[in-house]
N, CA, C and O atoms as a GROMACS GRO file, in nm:
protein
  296
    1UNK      N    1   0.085  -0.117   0.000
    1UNK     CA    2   0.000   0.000   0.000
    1UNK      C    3   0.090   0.123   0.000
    1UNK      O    4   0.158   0.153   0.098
    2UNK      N    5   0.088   0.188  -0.104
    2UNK     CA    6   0.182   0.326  -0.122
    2UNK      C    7   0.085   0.471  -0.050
    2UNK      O    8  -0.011   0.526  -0.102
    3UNK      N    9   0.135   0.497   0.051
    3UNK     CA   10   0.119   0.615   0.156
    3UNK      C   11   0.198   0.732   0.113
    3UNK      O   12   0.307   0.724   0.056
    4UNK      N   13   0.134   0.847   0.146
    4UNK     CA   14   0.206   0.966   0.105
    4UNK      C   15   0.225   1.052   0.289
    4UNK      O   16   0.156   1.093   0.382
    5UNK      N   17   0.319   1.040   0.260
    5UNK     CA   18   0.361   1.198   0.379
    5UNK      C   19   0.275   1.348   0.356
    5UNK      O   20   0.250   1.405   0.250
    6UNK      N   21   0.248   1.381   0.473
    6UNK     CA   22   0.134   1.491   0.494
    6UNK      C   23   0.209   1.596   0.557
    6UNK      O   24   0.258   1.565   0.665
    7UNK      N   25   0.234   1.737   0.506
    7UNK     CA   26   0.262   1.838   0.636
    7UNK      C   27   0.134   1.824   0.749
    7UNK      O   28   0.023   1.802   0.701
    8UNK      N   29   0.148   1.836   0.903
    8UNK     CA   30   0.055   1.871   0.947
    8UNK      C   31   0.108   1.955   1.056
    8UNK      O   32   0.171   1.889   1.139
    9UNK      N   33   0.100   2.103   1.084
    9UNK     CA   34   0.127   2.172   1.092
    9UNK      C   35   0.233   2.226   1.054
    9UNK      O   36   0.248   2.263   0.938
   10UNK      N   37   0.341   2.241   1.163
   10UNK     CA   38   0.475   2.213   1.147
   10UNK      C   39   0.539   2.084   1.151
   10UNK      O   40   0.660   2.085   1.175
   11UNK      N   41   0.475   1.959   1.129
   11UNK     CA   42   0.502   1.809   1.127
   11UNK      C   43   0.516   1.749   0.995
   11UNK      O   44   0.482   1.802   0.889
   12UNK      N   45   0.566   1.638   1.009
   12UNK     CA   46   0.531   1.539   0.923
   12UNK      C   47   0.432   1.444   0.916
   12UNK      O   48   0.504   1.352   0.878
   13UNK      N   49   0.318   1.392   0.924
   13UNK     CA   50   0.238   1.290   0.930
   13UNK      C   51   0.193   1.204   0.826
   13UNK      O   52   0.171   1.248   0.714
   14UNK      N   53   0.174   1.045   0.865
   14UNK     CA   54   0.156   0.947   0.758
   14UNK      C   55  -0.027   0.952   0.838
   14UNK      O   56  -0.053   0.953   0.958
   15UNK      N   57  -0.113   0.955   0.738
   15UNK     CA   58  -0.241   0.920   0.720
   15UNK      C   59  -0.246   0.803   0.698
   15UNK      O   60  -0.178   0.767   0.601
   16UNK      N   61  -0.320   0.698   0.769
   16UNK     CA   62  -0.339   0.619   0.780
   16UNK      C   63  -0.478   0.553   0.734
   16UNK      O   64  -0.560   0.557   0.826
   17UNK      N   65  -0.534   0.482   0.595
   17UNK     CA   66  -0.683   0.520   0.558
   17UNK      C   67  -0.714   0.400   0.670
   17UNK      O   68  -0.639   0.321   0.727
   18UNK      N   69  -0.910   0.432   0.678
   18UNK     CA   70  -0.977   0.379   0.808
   18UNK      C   71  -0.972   0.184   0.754
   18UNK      O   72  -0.954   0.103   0.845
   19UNK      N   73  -0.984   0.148   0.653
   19UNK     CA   74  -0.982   0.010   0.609
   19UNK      C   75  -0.809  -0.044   0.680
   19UNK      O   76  -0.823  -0.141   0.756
   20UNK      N   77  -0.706  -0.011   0.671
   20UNK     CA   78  -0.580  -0.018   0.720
   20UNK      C   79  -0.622  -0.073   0.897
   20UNK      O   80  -0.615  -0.180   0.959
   21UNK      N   81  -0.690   0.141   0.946
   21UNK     CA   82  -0.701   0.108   1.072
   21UNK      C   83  -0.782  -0.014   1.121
   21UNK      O   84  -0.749  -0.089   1.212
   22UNK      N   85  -0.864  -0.019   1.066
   22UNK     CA   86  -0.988  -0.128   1.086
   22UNK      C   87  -0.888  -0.281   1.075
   22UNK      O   88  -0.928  -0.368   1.152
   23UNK      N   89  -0.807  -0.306   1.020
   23UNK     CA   90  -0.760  -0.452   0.972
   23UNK      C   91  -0.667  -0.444   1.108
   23UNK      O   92  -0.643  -0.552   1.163
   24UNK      N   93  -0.611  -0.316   1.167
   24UNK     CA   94  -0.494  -0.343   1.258
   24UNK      C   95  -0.545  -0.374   1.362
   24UNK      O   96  -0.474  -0.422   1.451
   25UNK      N   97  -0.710  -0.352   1.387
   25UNK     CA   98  -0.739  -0.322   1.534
   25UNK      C   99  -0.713  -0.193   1.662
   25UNK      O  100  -0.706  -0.181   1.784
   26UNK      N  101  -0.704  -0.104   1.517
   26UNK     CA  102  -0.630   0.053   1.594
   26UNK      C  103  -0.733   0.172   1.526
   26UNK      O  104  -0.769   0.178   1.408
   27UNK      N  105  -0.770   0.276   1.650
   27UNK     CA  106  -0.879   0.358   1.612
   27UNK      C  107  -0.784   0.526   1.644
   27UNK      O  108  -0.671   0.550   1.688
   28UNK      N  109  -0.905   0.621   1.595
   28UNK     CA  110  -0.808   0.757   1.651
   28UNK      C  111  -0.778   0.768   1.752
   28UNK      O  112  -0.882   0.753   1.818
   29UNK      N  113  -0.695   0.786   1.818
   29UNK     CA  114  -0.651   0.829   1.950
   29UNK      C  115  -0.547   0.719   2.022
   29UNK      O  116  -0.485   0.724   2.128
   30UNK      N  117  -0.554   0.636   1.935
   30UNK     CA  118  -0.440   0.492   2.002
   30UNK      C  119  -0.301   0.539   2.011
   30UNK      O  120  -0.268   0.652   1.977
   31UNK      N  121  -0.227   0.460   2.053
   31UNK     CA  122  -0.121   0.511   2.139
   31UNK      C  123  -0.032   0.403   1.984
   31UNK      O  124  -0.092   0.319   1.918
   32UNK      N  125   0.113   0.441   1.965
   32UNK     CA  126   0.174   0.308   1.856
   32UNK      C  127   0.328   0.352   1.891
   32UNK      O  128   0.388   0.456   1.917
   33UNK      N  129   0.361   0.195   1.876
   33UNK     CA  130   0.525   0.196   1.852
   33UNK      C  131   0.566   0.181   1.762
   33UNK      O  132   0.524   0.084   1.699
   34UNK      N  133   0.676   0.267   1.701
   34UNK     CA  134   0.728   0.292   1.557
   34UNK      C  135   0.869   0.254   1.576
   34UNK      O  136   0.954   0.339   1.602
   35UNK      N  137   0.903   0.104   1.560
   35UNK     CA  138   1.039   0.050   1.536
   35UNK      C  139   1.145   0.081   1.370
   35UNK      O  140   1.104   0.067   1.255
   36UNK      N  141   1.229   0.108   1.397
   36UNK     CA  142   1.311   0.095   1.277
   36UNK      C  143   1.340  -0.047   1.247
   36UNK      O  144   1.332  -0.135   1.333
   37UNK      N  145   1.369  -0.067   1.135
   37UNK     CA  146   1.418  -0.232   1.106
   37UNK      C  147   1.583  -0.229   1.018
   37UNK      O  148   1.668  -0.141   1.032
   38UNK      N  149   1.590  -0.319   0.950
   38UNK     CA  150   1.655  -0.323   0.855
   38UNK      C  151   1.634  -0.273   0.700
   38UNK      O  152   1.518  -0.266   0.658
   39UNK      N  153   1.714  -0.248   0.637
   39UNK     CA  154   1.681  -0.136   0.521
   39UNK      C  155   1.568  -0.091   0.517
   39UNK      O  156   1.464  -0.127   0.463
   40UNK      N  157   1.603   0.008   0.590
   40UNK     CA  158   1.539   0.153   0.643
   40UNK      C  159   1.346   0.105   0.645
   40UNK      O  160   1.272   0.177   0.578
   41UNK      N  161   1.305   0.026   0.697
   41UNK     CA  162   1.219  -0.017   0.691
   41UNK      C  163   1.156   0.012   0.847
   41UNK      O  164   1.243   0.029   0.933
   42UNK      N  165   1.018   0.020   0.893
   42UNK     CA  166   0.944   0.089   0.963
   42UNK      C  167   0.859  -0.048   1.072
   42UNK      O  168   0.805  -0.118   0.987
   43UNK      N  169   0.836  -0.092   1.174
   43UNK     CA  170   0.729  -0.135   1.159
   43UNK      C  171   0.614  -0.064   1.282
   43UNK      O  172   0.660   0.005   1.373
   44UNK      N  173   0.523  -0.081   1.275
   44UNK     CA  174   0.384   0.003   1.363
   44UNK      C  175   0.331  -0.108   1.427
   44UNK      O  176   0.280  -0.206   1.372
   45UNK      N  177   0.350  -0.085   1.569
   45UNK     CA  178   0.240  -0.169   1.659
   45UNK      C  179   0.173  -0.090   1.737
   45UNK      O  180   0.183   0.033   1.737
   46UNK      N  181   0.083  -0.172   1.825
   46UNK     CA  182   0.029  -0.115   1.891
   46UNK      C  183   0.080  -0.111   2.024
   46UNK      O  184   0.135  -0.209   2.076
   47UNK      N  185   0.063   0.000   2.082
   47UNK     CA  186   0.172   0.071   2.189
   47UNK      C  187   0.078  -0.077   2.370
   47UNK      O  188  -0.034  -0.094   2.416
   48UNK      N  189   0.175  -0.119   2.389
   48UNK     CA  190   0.155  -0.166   2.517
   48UNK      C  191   0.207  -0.113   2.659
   48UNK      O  192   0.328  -0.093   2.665
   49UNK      N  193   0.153  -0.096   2.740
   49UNK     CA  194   0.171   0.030   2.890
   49UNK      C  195   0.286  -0.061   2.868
   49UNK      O  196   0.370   0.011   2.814
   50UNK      N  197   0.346  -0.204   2.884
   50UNK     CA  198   0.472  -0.282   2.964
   50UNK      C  199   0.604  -0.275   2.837
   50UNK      O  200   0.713  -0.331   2.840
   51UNK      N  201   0.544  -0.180   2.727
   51UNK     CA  202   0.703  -0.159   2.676
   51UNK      C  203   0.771  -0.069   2.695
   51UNK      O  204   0.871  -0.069   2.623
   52UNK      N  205   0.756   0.060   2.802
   52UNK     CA  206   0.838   0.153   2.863
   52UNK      C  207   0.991   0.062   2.918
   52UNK      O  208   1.113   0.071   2.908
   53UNK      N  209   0.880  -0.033   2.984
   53UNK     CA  210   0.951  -0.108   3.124
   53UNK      C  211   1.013  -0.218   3.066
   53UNK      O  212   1.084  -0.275   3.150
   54UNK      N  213   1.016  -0.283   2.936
   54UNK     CA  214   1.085  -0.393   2.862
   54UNK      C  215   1.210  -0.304   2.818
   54UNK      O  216   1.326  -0.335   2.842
   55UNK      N  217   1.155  -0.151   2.728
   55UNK     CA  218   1.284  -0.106   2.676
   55UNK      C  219   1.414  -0.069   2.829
   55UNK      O  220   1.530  -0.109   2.825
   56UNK      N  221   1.374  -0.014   2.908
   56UNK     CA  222   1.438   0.047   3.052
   56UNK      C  223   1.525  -0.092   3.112
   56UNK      O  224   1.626  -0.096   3.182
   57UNK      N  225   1.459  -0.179   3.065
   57UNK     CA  226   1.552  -0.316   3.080
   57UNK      C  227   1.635  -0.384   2.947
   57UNK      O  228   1.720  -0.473   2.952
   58UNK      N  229   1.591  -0.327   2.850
   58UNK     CA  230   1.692  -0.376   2.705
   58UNK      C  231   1.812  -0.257   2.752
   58UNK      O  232   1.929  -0.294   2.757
   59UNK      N  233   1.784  -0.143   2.779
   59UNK     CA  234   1.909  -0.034   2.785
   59UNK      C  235   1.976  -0.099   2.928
   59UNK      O  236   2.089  -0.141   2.904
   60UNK      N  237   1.940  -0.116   3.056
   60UNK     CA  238   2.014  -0.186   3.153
   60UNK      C  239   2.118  -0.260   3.105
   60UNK      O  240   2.236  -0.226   3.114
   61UNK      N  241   2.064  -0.399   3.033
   61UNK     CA  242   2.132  -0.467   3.036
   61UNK      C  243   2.270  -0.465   2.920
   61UNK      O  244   2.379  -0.522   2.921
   62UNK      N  245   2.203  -0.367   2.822
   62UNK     CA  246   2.316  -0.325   2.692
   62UNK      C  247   2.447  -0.250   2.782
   62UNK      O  248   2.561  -0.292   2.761
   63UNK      N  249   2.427  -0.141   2.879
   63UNK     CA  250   2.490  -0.106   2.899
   63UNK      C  251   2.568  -0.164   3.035
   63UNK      O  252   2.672  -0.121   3.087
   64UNK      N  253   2.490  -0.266   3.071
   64UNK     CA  254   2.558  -0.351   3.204
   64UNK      C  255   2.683  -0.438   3.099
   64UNK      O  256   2.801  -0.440   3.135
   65UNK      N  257   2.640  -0.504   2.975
   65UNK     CA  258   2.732  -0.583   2.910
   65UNK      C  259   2.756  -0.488   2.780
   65UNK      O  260   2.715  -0.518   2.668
   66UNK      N  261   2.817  -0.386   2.805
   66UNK     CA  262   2.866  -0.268   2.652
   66UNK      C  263   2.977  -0.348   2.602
   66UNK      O  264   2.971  -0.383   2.485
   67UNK      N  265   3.058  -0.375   2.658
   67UNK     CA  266   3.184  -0.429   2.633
   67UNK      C  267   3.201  -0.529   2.613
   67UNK      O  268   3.319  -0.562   2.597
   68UNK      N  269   3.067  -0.661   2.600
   68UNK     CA  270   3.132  -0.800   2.583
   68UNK      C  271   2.987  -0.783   2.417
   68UNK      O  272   2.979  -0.874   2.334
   69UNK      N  273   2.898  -0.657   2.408
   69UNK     CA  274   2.801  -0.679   2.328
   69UNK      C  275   2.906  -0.614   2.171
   69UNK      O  276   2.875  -0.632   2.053
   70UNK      N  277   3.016  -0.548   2.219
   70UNK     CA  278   3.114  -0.487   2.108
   70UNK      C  279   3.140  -0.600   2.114
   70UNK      O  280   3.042  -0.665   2.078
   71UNK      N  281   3.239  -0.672   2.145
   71UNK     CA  282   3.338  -0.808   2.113
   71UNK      C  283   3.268  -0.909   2.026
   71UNK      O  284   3.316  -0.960   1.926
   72UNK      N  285   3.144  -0.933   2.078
   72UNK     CA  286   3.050  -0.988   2.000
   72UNK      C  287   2.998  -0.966   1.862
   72UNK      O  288   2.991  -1.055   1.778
   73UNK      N  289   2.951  -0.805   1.841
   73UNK     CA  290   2.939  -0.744   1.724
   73UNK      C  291   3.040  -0.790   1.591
   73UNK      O  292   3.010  -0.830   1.479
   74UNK      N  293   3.154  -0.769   1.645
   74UNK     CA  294   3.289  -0.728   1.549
   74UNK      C  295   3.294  -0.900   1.519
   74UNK      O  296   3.381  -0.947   1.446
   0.00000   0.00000   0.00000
């Protein structure tokens, strides 16, 4: 489905048509998480209260093991 970028105000916004929203299970006013992926690719979920508290523990532990997650990388 090819989407166009919207000024909305001073923003950028993707419009989302209501058949889309309707298939996701997402209405106006929902809350969403906007992950980056691999080649430059996007994905949209729907925002859950317990992923503040999942990410606050992905950054803990990246930066509890910074130095064995480089060694690993390379």
């Amino acid at each position: 489905m090819k989407l166009e970028l919207k000024k909305i105000g001073n923003s950028t916004g993707l419009i989302l048509p209501k058949e889309l929203l309707a298939r996701l299970g997402l209405q106006q006013g929902d809350s969403v998480t906007v992950s980056e992926g691999p080649e430059r690719s996007l994905t949209v979920s729907p925002y859950e209260a317990d992923d503040d508290e999942t990410m606050n523990l992905a950054r803990d532990v990246m930066r509890e093991y910074r130095n064995t997650l480089k060694v690993l990388a390379k």
